[in-house]
N, C-alpha and C positions, 0 to 999 in steps of 0.2 A: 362216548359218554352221552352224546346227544340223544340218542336214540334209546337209552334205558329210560332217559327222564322223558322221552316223548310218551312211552310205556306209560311211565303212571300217569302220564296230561290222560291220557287215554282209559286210563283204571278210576281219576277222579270224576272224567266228565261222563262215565259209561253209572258211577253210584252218584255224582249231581242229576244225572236228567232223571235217574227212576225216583228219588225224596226228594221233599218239598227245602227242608231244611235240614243240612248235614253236619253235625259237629262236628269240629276240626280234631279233636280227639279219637275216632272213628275211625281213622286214616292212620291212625297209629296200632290202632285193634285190628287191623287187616293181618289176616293168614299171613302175606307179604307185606308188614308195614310199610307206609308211605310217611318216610321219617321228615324228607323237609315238603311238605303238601304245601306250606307257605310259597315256598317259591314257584313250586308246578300252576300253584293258582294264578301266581303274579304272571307265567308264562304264557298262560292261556288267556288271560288279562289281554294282554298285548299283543296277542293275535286274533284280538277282537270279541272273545266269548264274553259276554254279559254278567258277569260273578258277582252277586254282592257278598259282604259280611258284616256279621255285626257282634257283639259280645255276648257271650250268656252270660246272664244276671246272676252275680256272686260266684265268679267263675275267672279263672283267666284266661279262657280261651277263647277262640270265635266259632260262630257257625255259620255256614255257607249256604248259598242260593243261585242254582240258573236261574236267569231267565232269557224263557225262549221267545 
């Protein structure tokens, strides 16, 4: 199981590094959605990648940010 969800740390950080800001809805419009991205994010969080987010205005979701 570990290694599907490595797959998408890898499908998020491969559409983080090419845009600036990523809506977290996005990840859901994928060919192969990325249904829980929240947690891939929190995972990669914690293995040190620099992720912010923040909410979009009159939205209830967030959108995302490397920084490299």
């Amino acid at each position: 199981m570990y290694k599907k969800n490595r797959t998408q740390e890898q499908r998020i950080l491969n559409i983080l590094s090419i845009e600036e800001w990523v809506d977290g809805m996005s990840f859901l419009r994928l060919e192969s959605p990325i249904t829980q991205f929240h947690a891939r994010i929190w995972g990669l969080q914690k293995r040190g990648y620099n992720i912010i987010g923040r909410y979009v205005k009159n939205k209830n979701w967030k959108e995302y940010k490397l920084i490299k």
